[in-house]
mmCIF file of the C-alpha atoms, coordinates in Angstrom:
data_MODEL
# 
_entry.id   MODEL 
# 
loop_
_atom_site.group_PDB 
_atom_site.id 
_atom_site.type_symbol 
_atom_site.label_atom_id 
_atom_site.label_alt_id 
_atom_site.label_comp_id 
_atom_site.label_asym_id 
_atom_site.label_entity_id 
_atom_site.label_seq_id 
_atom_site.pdbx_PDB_ins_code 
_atom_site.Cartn_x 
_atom_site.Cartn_y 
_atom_site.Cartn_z 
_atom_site.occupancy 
_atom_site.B_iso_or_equiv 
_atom_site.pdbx_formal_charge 
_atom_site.auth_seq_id 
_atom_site.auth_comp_id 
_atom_site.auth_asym_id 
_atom_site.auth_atom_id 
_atom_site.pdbx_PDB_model_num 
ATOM 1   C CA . UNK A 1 1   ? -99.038  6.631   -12.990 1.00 0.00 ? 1   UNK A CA 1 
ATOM 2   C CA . UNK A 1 2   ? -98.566  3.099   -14.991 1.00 0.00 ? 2   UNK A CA 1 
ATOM 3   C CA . UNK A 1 3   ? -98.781  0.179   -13.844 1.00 0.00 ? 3   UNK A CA 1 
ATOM 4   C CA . UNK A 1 4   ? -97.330  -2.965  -15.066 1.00 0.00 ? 4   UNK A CA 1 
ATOM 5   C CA . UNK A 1 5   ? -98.743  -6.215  -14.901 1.00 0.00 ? 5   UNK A CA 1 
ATOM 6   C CA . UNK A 1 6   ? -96.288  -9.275  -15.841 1.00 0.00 ? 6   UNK A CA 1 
ATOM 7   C CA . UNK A 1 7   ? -98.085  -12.499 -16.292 1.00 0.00 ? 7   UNK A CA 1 
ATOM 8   C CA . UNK A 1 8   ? -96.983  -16.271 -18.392 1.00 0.00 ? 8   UNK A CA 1 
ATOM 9   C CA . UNK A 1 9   ? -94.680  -17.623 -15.741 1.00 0.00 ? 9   UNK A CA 1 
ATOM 10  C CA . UNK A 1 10  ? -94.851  -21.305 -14.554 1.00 0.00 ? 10  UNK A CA 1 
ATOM 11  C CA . UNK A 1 11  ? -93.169  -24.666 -13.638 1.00 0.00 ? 11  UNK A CA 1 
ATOM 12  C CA . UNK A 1 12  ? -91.010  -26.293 -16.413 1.00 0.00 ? 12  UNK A CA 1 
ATOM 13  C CA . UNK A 1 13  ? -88.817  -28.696 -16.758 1.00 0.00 ? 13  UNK A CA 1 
ATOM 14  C CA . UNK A 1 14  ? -85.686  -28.358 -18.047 1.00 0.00 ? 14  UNK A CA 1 
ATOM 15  C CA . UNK A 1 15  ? -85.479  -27.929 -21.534 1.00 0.00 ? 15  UNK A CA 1 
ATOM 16  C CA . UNK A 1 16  ? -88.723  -26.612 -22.075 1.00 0.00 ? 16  UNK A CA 1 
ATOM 17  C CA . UNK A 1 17  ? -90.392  -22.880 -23.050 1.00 0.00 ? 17  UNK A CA 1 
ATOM 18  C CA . UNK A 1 18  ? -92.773  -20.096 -21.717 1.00 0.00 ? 18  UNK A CA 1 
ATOM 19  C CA . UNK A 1 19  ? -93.477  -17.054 -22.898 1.00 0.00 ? 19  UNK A CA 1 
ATOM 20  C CA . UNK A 1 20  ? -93.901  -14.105 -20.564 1.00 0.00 ? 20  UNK A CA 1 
ATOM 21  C CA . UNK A 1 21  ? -96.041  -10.504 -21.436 1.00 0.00 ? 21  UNK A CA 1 
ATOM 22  C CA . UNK A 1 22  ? -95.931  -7.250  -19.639 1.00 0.00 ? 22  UNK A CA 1 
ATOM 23  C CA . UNK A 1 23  ? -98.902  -5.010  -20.313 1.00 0.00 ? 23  UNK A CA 1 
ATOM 24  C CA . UNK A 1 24  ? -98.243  -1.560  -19.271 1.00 0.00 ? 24  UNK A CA 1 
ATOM 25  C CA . UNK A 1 25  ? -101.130 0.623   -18.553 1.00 0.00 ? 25  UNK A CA 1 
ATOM 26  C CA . UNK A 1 26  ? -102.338 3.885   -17.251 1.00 0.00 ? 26  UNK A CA 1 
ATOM 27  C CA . UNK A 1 27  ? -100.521 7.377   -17.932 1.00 0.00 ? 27  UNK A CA 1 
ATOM 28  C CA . UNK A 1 28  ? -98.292  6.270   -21.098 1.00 0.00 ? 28  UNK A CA 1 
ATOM 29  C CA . UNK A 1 29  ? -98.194  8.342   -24.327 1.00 0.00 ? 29  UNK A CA 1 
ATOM 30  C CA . UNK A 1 30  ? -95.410  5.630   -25.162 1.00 0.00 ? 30  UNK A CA 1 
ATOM 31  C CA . UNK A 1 31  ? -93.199  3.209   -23.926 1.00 0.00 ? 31  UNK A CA 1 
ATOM 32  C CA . UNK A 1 32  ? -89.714  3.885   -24.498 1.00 0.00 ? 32  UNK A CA 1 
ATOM 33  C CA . UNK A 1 33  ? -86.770  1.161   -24.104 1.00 0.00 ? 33  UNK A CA 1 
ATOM 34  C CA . UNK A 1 34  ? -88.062  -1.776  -21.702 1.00 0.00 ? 34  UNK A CA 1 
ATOM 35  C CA . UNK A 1 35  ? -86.527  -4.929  -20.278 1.00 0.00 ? 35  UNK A CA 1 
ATOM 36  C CA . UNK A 1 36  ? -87.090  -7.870  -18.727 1.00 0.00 ? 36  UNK A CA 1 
ATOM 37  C CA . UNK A 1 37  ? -85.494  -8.245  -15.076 1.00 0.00 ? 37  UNK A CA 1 
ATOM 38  C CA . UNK A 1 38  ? -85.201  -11.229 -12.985 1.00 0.00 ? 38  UNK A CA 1 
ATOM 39  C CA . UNK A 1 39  ? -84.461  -12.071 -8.810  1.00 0.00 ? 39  UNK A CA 1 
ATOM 40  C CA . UNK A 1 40  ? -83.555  -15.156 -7.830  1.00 0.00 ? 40  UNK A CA 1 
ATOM 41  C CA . UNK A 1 41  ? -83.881  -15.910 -4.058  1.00 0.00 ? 41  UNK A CA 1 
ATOM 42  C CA . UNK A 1 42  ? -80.758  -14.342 -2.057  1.00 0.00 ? 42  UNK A CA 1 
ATOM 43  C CA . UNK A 1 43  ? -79.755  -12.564 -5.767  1.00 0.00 ? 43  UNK A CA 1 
ATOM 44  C CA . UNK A 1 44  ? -79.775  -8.709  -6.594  1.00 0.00 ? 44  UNK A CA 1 
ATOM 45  C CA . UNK A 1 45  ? -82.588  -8.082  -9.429  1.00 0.00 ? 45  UNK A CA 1 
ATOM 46  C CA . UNK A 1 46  ? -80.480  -8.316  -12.823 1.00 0.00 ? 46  UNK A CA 1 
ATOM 47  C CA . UNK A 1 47  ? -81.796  -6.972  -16.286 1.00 0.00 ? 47  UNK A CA 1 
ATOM 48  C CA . UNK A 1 48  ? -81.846  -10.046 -19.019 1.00 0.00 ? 48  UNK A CA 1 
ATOM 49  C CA . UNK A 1 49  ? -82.870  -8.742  -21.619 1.00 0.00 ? 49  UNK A CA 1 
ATOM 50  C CA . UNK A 1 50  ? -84.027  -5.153  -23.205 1.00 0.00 ? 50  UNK A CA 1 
ATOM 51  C CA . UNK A 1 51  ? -85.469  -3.503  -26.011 1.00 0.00 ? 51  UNK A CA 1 
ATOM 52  C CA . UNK A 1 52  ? -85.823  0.248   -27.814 1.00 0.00 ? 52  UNK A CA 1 
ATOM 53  C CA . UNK A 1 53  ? -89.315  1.085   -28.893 1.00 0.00 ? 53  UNK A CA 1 
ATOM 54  C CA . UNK A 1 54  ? -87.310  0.664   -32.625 1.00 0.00 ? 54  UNK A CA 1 
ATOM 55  C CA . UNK A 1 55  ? -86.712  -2.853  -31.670 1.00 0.00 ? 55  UNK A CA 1 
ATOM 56  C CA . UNK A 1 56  ? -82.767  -3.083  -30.892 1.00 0.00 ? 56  UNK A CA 1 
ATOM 57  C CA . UNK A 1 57  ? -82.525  -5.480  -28.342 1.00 0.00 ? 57  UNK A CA 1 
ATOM 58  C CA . UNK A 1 58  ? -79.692  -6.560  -26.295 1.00 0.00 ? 58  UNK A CA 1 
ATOM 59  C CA . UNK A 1 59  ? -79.335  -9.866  -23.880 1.00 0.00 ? 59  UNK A CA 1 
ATOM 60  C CA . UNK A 1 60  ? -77.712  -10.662 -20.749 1.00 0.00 ? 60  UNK A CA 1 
ATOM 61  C CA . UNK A 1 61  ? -74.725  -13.585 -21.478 1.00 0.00 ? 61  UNK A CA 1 
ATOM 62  C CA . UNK A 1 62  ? -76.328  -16.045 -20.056 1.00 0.00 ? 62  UNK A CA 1 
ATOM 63  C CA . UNK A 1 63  ? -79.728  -15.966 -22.270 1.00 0.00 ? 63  UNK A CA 1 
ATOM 64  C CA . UNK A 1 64  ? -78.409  -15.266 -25.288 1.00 0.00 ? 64  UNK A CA 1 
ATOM 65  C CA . UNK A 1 65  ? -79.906  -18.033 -28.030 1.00 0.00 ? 65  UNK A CA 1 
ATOM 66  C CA . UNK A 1 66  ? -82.462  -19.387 -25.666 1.00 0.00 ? 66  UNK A CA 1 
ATOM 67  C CA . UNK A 1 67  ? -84.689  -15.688 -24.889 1.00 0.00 ? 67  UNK A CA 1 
ATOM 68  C CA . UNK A 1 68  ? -86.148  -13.318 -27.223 1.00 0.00 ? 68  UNK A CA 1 
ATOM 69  C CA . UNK A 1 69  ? -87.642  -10.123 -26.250 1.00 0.00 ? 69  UNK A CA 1 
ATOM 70  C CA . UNK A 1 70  ? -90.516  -8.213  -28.438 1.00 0.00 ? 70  UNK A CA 1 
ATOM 71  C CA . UNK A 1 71  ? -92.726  -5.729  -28.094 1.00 0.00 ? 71  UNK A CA 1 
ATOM 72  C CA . UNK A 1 72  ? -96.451  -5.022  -29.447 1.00 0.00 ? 72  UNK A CA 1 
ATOM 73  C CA . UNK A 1 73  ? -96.118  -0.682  -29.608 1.00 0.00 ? 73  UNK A CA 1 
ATOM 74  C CA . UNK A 1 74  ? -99.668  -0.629  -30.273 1.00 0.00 ? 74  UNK A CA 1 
ATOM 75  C CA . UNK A 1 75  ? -100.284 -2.775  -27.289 1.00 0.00 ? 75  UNK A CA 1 
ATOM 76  C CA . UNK A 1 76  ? -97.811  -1.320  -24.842 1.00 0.00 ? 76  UNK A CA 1 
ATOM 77  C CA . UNK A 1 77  ? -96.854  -4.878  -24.168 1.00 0.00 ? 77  UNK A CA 1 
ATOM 78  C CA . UNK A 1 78  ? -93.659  -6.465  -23.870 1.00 0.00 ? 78  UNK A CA 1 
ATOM 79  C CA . UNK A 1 79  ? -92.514  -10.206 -24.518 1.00 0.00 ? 79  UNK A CA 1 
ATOM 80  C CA . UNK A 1 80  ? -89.956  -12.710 -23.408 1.00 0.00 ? 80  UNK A CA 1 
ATOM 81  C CA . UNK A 1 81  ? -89.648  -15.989 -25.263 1.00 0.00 ? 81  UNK A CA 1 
ATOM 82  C CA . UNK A 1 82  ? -87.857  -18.128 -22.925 1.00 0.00 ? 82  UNK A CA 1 
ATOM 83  C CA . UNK A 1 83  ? -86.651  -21.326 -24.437 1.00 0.00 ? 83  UNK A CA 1 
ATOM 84  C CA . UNK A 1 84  ? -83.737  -24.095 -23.509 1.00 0.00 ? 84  UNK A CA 1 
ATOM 85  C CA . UNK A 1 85  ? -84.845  -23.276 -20.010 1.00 0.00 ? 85  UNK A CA 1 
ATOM 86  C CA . UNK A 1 86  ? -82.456  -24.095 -17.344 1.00 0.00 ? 86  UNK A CA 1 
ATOM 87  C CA . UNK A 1 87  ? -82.741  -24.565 -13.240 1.00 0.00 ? 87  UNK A CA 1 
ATOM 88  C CA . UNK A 1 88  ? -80.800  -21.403 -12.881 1.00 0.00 ? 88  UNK A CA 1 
ATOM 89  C CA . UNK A 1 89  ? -83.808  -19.429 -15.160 1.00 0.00 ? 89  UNK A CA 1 
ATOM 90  C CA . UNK A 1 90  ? -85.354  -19.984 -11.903 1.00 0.00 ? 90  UNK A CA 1 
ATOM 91  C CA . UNK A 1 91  ? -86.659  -16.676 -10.510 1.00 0.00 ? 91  UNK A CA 1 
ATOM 92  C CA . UNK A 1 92  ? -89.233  -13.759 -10.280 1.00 0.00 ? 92  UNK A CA 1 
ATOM 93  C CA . UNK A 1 93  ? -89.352  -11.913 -14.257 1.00 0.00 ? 93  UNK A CA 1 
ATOM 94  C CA . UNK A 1 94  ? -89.896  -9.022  -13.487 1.00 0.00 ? 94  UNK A CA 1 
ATOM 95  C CA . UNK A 1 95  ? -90.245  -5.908  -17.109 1.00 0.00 ? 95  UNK A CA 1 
ATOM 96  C CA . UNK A 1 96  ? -89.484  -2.182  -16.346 1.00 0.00 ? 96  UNK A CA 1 
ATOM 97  C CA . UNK A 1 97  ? -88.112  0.316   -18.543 1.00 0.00 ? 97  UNK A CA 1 
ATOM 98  C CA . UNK A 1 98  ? -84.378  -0.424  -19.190 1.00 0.00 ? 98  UNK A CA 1 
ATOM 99  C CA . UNK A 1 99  ? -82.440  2.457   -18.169 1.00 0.00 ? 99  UNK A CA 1 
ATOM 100 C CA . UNK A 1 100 ? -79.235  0.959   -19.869 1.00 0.00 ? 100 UNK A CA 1 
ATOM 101 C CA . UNK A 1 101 ? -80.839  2.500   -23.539 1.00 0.00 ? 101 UNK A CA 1 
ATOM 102 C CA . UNK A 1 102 ? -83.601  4.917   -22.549 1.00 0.00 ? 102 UNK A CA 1 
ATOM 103 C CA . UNK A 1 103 ? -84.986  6.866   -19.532 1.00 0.00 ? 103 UNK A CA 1 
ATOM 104 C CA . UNK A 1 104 ? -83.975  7.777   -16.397 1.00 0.00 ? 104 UNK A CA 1 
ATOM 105 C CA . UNK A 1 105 ? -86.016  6.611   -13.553 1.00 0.00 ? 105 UNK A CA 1 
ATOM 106 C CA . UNK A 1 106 ? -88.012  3.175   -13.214 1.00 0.00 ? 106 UNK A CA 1 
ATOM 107 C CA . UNK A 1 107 ? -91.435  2.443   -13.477 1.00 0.00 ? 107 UNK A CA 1 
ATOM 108 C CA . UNK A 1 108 ? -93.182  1.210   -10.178 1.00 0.00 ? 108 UNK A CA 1 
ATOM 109 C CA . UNK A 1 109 ? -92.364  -2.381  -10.290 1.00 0.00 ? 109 UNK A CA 1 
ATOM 110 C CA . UNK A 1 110 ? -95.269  -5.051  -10.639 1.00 0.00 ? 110 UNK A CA 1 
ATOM 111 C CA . UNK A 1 111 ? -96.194  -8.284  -8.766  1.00 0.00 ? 111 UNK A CA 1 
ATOM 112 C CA . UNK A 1 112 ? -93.932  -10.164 -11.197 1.00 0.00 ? 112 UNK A CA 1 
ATOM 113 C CA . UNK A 1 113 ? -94.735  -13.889 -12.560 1.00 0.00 ? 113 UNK A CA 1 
ATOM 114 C CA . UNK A 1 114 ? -92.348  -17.094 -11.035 1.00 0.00 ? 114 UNK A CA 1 
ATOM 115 C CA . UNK A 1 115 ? -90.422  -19.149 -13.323 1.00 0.00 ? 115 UNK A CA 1 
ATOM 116 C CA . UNK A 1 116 ? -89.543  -22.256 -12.150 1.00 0.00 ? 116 UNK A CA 1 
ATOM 117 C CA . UNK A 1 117 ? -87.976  -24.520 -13.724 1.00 0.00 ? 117 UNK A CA 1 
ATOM 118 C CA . UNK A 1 118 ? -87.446  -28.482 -12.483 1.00 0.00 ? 118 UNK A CA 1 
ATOM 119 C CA . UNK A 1 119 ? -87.576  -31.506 -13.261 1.00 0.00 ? 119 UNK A CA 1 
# 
């Protein structure tokens, strides 16, 4: 089983940065492609970002410039560098594999970390 524990989140104001990590742990001989997600209250979860274990990464319209995604393979850990942030970056980031580039089932989802961002 792995587990994935998502940590970094905070309140911001507008304009400013966090950066976000995703440890994965548990029964992993190596992570494959992985993304950040995010749910904003009353939203469906949406994929913002991903990355192959090679390091192609792709972005959702709306983040691209402000977020970077990276990943530690020796770690199992995944980043988000969040910066520019705006009120509507406001939601639960949530990492996962991202099954747009790589495998075909999710992981179980973790606890998540809130972004808030407000002035």
């Amino acid at each position: 089983q792995v587990q994935l524990v998502e940590s970094g989140g905070g309140l911001v104001q507008p304009g400013g940065s966090l950066r976000l990590s995703c440890a994965a742990s548990g029964n992993i001989f190596s992570l494959g492609s992985m993304g950040w997600y995010r749910q904003a209250p009353g939203n469906q979860r949406e994929l913002v970002a991903g990355i192959t274990r090679g390091g192609s990464t792709n972005y959702e319209d709306s983040v691209k410039g402000r977020f970077t995604i990276s990943r530690d393979n020796a770690k199992n850990t995944v980043y988000l560098q969040m910066n520019s942030l705006k009120p509507e970056d406001t939601a639960v980031y949530y990492c996962n594999r991202d099954l747009t580039t790589g495998g075909s089932t999710y992981y179980p989802w973790g606890q998540g970390t809130q972004v808030t961002v407000s002035s």
